[in-house]
Every structure is written in C-alpha cells, then in structure tokens.
N, C-alpha and C positions, 0 to 999 in steps of 0.2 A: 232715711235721712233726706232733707230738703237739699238739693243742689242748689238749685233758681234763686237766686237774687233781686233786686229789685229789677235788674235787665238782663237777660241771660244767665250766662255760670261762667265765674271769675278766680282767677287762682294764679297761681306762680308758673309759666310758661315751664315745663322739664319733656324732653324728648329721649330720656330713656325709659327702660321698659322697667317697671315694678309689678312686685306680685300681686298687692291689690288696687287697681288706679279707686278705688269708691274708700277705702280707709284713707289712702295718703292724701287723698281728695279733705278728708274731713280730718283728719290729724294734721297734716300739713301742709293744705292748700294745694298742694300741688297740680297743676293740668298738665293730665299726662293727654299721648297720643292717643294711649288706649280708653281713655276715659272723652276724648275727643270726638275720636271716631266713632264711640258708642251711642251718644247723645244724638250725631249726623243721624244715624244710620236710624235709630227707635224713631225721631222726628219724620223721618222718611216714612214709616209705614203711617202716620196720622196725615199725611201732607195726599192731597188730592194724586191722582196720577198727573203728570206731566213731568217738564223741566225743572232742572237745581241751578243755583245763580251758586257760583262760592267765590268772595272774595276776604284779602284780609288788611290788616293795615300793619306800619314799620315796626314789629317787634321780630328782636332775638330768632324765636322758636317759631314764626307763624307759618313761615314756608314748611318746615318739616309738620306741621300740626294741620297744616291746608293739606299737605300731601296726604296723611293720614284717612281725611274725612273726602276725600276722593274715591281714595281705595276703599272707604265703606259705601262706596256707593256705586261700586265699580259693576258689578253684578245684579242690580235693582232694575236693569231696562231702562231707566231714566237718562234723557239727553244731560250732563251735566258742561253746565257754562260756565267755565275759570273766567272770572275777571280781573284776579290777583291783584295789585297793592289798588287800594280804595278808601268811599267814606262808607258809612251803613247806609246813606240814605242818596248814594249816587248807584250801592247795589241795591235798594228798594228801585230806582227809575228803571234799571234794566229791568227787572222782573216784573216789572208793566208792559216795559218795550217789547220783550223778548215772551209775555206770557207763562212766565212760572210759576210752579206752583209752591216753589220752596225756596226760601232764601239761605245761605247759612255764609255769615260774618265773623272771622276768626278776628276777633278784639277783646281791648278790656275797657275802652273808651277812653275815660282819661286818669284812669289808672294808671302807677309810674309804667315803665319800661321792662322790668321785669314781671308782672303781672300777665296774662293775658287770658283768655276767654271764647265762649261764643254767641252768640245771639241769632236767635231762632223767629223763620217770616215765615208767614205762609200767606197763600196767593194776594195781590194787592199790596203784598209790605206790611200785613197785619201782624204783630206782634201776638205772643199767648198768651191762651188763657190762662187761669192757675188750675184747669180740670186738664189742660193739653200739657202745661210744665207738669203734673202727677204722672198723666199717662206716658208721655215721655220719660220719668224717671223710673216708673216701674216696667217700664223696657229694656231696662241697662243691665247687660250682662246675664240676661234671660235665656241663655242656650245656643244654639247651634244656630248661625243667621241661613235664613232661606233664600237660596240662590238662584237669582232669574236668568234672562239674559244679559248679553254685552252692552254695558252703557256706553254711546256716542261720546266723547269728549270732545269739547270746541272753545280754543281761547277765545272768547269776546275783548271789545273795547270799553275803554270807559269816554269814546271820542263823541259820543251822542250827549251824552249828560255835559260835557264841556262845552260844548257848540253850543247846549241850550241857554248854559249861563252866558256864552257867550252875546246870543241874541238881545237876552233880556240887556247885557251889562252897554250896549251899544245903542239899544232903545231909551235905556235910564239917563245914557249921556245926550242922545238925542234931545232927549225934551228937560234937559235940565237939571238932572233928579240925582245928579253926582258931584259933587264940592270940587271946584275949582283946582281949588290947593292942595286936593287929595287926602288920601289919610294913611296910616300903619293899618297891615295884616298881620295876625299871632296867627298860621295854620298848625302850629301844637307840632311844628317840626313834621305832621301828616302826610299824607297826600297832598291838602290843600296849598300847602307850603311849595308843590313845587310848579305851579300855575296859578294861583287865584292874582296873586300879588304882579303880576308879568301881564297878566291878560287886561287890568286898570289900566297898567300904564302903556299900552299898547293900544288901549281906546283914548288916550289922551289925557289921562289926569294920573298925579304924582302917584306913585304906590310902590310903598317899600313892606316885604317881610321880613318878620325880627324875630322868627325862630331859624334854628339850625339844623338844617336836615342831614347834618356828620354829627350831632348830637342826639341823645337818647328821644325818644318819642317823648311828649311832657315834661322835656326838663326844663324848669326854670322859665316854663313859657304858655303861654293858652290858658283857656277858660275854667281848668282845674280848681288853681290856689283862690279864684276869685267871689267876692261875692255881692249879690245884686245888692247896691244904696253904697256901697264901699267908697269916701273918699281919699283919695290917697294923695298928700299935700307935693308939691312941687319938688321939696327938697328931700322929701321922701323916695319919691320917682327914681330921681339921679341916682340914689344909692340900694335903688330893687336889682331884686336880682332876677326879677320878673323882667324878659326880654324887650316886651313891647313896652312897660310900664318906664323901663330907664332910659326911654331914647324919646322920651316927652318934653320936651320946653314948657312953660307958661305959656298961655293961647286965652283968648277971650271967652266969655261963659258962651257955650252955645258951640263954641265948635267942635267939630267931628274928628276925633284923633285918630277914630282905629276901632277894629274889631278882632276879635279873640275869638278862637272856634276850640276845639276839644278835637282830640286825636282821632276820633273816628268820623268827625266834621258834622254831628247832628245838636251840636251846641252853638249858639253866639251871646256874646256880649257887648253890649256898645261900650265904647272906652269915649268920651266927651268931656268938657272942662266947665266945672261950675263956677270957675273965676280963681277959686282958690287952689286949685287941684284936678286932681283926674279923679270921676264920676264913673263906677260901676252902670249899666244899664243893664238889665235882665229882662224875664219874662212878664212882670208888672210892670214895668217902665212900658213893654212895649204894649200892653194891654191897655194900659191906660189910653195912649194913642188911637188905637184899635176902637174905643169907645168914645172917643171924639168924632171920630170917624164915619161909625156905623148910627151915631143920632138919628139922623135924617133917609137914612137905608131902608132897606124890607127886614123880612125875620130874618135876625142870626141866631146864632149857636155860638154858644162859647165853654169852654170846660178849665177849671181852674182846681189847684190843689190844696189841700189842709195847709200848705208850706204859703199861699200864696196872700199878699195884704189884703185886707179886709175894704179897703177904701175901694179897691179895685169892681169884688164884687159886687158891692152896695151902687158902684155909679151903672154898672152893667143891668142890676137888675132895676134901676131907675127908669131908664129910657122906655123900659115896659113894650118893648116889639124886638123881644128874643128869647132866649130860655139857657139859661145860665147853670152847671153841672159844678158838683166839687168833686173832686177824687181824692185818691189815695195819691204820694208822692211817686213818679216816674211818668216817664211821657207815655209808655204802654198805656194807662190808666187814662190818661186826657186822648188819646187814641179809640180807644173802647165805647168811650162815653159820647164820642162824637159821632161814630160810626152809623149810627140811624136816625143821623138829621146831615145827612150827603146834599140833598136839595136843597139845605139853608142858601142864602144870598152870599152871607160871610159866613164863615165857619173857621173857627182859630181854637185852641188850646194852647195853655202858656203855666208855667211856672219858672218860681223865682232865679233857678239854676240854670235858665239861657235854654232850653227845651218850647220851642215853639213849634206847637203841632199846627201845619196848614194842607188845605187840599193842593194835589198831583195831578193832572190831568196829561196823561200820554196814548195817544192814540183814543180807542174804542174807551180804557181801561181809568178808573177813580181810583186812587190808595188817598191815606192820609200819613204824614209822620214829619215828623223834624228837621228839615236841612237848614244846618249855619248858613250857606252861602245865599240860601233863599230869603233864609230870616233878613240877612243886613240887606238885600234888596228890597225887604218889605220895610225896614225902617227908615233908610233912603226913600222911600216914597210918602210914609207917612213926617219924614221931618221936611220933606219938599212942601206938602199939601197944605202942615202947618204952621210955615215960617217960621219968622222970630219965637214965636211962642211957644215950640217945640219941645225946649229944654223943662222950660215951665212945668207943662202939663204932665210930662213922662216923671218929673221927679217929685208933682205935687204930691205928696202923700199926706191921708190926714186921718190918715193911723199908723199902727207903729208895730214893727217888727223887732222882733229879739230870737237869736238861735245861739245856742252852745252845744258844743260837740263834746263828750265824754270819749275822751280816747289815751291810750287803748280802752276798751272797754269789753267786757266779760258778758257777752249778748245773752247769753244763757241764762244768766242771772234777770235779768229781766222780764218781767212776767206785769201785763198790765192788771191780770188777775188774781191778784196774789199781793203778798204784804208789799213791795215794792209799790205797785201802782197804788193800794193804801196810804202810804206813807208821803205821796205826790200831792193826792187827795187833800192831807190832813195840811199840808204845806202851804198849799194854796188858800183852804179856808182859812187859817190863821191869820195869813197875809193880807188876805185881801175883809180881816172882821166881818166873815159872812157866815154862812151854813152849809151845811153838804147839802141837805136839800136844793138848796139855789144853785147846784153846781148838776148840769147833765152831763151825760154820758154819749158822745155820737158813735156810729159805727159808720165804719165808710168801706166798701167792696175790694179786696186785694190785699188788706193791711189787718193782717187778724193780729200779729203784736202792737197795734197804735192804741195806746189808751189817747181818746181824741175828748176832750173837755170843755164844755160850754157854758159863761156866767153873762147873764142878760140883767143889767139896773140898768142906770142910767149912763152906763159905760158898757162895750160889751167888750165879751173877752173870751178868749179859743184860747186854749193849752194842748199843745198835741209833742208824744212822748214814743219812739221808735228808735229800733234799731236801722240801722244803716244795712241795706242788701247787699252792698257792695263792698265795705272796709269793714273793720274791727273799730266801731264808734256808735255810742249812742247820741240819736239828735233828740235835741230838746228846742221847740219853742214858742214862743208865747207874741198873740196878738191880739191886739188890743184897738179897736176905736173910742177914743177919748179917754184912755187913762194916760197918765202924763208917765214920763222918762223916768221920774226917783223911784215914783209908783211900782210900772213896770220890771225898774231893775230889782225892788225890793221883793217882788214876787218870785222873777226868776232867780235870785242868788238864793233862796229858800227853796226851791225846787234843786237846785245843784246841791244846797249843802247838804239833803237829804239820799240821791244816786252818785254822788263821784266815790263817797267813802264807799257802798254797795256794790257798785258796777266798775269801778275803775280796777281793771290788774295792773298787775306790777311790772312792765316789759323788760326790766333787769334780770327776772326769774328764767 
C-alpha cells in the first residue's frame, strides 16, 4: 500500500500501541509511534551518512511521536539535532546550517489538529522522490533493525533562522519596503504566532496576530480554509469565523491587510482589499508580480503547477529569456523541477495554494523550498518596486479559474483509466460541441491518478481531475483562456454531475 501523500504521510496523531500500525494506518488513518518511528528509521538507511535535524509543530501527540523517531535513530551512529516546536522550512535552514543529511518534520501542515504526520528531507531540504517514498515504504517493518553505535543527541535553536528574518525584517523597514500602518499576522496558531507578529512591531510598524496559541493548531485561522482570487465582502469578514478575516475594517483597494501562513509556516497568503472586500492573494498573484519584475533581468527559471492560471504562464513564457516548467500539484514537484537550473538569476516556483518555492542561501550550502515568512518579505518587495499598480497587476487575470472539491470522496473509485475518467471525457466533449479527437491527454511526472486534459481552438482550455494526497476529497478543475464564466461553469457542473453521484460516500455510514 501507498503511505505518501502529496507531502509526507498524514493521519490521525494515536500514541498507543496496536498490533498492526500499516492496517490501522490504511483502515483508520491512524499515525501510530510505531508506524512513526518506522518511516524515521527506513528514511535513515536512504539518507547519506551524516546528521538528523527533528523538529515538530503544536499538535496533541507530536512530542510523544518526536520522542518515538528519536529512539529509532538512537543506535544509527548519527548525531541527531532536536529542534523541537518549529516550521518545516526554519528546520530545512538548520539542515543547511548545521549540514544534515536528513531532515524529519513531525506535522500535518495544515491539516486540523488532531491529524498529524511526517515529512521526510534529505540533504539541502530536498524533499522525495516517489522511487525514495517506495524505497522507504518497502522498508517498514522489514525485520530486526541493525544496531550501530551510540547516537550524539544535541538540542539545537531555532535562534539563527529568527535573527535571519530579523535582519532582512529591519533592512525592508530600512529602505521603505514595510507599510506604515502595518498589517494582521494569521501564524495558524504555529510557531510563527509566537514571534513573527512581535518582531514588526518591534521594528516599528503596527503588527497584531489573530490566531490563538491556547487554541487548537488551525482552528478557525491561517492559510488552510482559504483560496487564491477569494473575495470576501466587508460584512462577510465581520461575521467569519476565520480569525484574521473578522477583525478587518473597510480599507482602500491596494492596501496590505495581513498575511496568513499554514501551521507548519511553508505557506503564505496576501490578505489586501480590492475596495469592495478582502482579496485572497496566492502563488499566481505573486507570480504574476515576479514576471513584471524579471522583464528586463537575465535567464530565469520558473515552475508552475497543472492547479496554476494559465495567463500566468503564457506572460512568463512571453518575455522569451527563461524557461518555464509545469508540474504535478505540491511544492515537492515545483522543487524537483527547479533543481538543475540553481544558476538561473531568478528562480521561483509558485502554485495557487500559497506554496512559494525560492532559493536558500546559508553558508557554503543552496536548498530550495517554501517559507511563508520569506514569501511575504518577497511580496513586500515586489509591491514596494511596483507601487500604486501592485494590486492591478497580481490580480489581473485574463483567464479563468474553476475548482470543486468532491468531499468526502471515495478516492478508490477513481480511476483516470477507467470508465470514470471516460465519463469526464464524454462530459466535456458534449459541453463544450467538440470531439474526443480535439481533446489530448497530458501526463505530468508524480501524479499517475491526474487524468490532465487539453482543448486548443480559439479558446484554450486544461481540465485536470485528482485525488487529494492529503484528505478524503476529489479536486476538480477547469481552466480556461478566453472561454467566458457561463461557458466555464457550464462545463464544470457537467463534469460534477457525472463524479459526485460516483465518488461521493456517504459520511453518515
């Protein structure tokens, strides 16, 4: 059975002991210790020789489930470095700092509170492959573990990665590149919640966080419920139950409200006001920017996902001095892809879900991967660089985006090869009076359930059709350059009325 998910391996945090942690794992979700430790320990023998980074973030079970994957690695020889309560991508900077060769992350990102997970690095903060998540699965519970020496234990800080943003957060103020009047922090109740929001206003500009760190991780707050283009009206705000979103006023279009990060802090979202409301921003908003930006620059590198608008990469691959990648959905994949164009000038990866991959530079050592706190310092720089016209640009869109979630949804049932992805097929050509012919078929690397679908006239058009790695929900969705909004919807509510009766269970049963 597949563990791995779109990012790691995700399940309901339990710290007692069952008789099989790989059934209760796939009957009921459950993340035991021992299916914990098992995953550390297999990861261990693929991971180069050197040091282990383990840190985890504010769940229930994570200390006794950290404690667990210590003790598998207690007897490996390997120096391991506790960093304890963290983000994923403040433990990728140690493991530059500090030279590791293995990262291991007890989270579920932003998954509720009782969930939780691990996520597996190896040297530089690279995430896996899917030949390294097999290798690692067919390691689990394989016999008698082989017992080396005594491994070193040494609490680390996370005082180095703080200091850094400190530097940058007093440079940005220096030269301008911080709003006045300040903005809201969501750190997901995280880690980040208990500094990021203290250290603004401590450099001089207002800064309040509006999650609750005596409440569950993700509740009611952060980059989770949200989605990139979302706008959410004035009088709507007042009565969210979304933390940061209820303690919004009316503000003129353009200005900077706040940002949202996700409980393990490798997510941001810009929260800004289009006049009418509060403005989702995500990883096309900020892409867009990015490509304002890099016009007149050397070669970049940019990686974007099947999830991600189409207007985005048509301006990117305009400019004609870079080389523009699609992937499969998850930041591992715009990670991967970017990997052997390190020398670019710029180099970013972005999708729509607040996942902004940029370069790392610590010491000797390059990683690449996602930090929230980096992202809103990179959007603060590109909404300095472009004034007034900021808001403009990040939200022109001049295509169109549609997603529905099927949830709960019965993943198994879904088969892109098989009568369901047929039936998607037949849905589509009805809709849109064309032919199957006119309709191709893309494959993209990482994503062997995406049925991913391409219709080129004089409108062009992507369907792309997947399970969720990480919940019990099928995504569906549909973009489009230059087909119009009735158009659009009339395609995807024909694509739903075909998988919800299919794919949807019954969660009353």
């Amino acid at each position: 059975m597949g563990i791995f998910g779109t990012d790691g391996v995700r399940g309901i945090g339990y710290v007692d002991s069952v008789d099989d942690p790989l059934h209760s794992f796939d009957s009921g979700r459950l993340f035991t210790k021992e299916l914990c430790s098992e995953i550390v320990f297999s990861a261990s023998k693929l991971a180069d020789a050197g040091a282990v980074v383990i840190g985890w973030d504010r769940r229930p079970s994570n200390l006794e489930l950290a404690e667990s994957a210590i003790d598998s690695l207690s007897k490996t020889g390997r120096k391991i470095m506790v960093l304890e309560e963290t983000t994923t991508p403040a433990l990728q900077y140690a493991m530059l700092a500090q030279e590791a060769k293995l990262g291991v992350m007890i989270t579920a990102s932003h998954n509720p509170s009782e969930d939780t997970g691990v996520k597996i690095l190896f040297e530089n903060g690279r995430k896996p492959t899917v030949e390294e998540e097999s290798a690692i699965e067919n390691g689990l519970f394989s016999g008698t573990r082989d017992r080396g020496a005594e491994s070193e234990i040494e609490h680390i800080s996370n005082k180095p990665y703080i200091q850094r943003i400190r530097g940058m957060l007093i440079d940005f103020g220096r030269r301008g590149m911080i709003p006045d009047e300040g903005f809201l922090v969501d750190g997901s109740g995280g880690w980040i919640s208990a500094w990021l929001a203290d250290m603004i206003s401590e450099a001089g500009f207002p800064c309040r966080e509006t999650s609750d760190r005596d409440a569950a991780i993700n509740l009611n707050c952060g980059a989770g419920s949200l989605s990139e283009g979302d706008v959410i009206e004035w009088d709507e705000c007042r009565e969210s139950d979304h933390s940061l979103l209820r303690m919004l006023r009316p503000s003129p279009r353009g200005s900077v409200l706040g940002f949202c990060f996700d409980g393990d802090g490798d997510r941001c979202f810009l929260i800004s006001s289009n006049g009418d409301g509060a403005l989702v921003i995500g990883g096309d908003g900020f892409m867009r920017l990015f490509s304002q930006s890099c016009a007149d620059e050397k070669y970049f590198s940019a990686a974007l996902t099947i999830e991600s608008a189409l207007d985005v990469s048509e301006s990117l691959r305009s400019l004609g001095n870079g080389r523009v990648t699609e992937t499969g959905v998850g930041d591992r994949w715009l990670q991967h892809a970017l990997m052997n164009d390190l020398v670019a000038d710029n180099i970013v990866g972005a999708e729509p879900s607040g996942h902004v991959i940029l370069k790392h530079e610590i010491g000797s050592k390059t990683g690449l991967w996602g930090d929230g706190v980096k992202t809103m310092l990179e959007f603060l720089r590109f909404i300095d660089s472009h004034g007034q016209n900021w808001s403009e640009i990040a939200s022109s869109s001049t295509s169109l985006n549609l997603t529905y979630s099927i949830y709960p949804s019965d993943r198994a049932l879904w088969d892109p090869d098989g009568e369901s992805g047929k039936l998607v097929l037949d849905a589509i050509v009805r809709s849109l009076n064309t032919n199957a012919e006119g309709i191709r078929r893309v494959d993209v690397e990482g994503e062997s359930g995406l049925l991913l679908l391409r219709h080129s006239n004089e409108v062009e058009w992507s369907f792309a059709i997947r399970n969720s790695g990480t919940e019990s929900k099928t995504r569906v969705t549909l973009r489009t350059a230059g087909g119009t909004r009735d158009e659009s919807e009339r395609v995807m509510a024909a694509m739903i009325d075909v998988l919800e009766p299919m794919l949807k269970s019954d969660s009353t049963s």
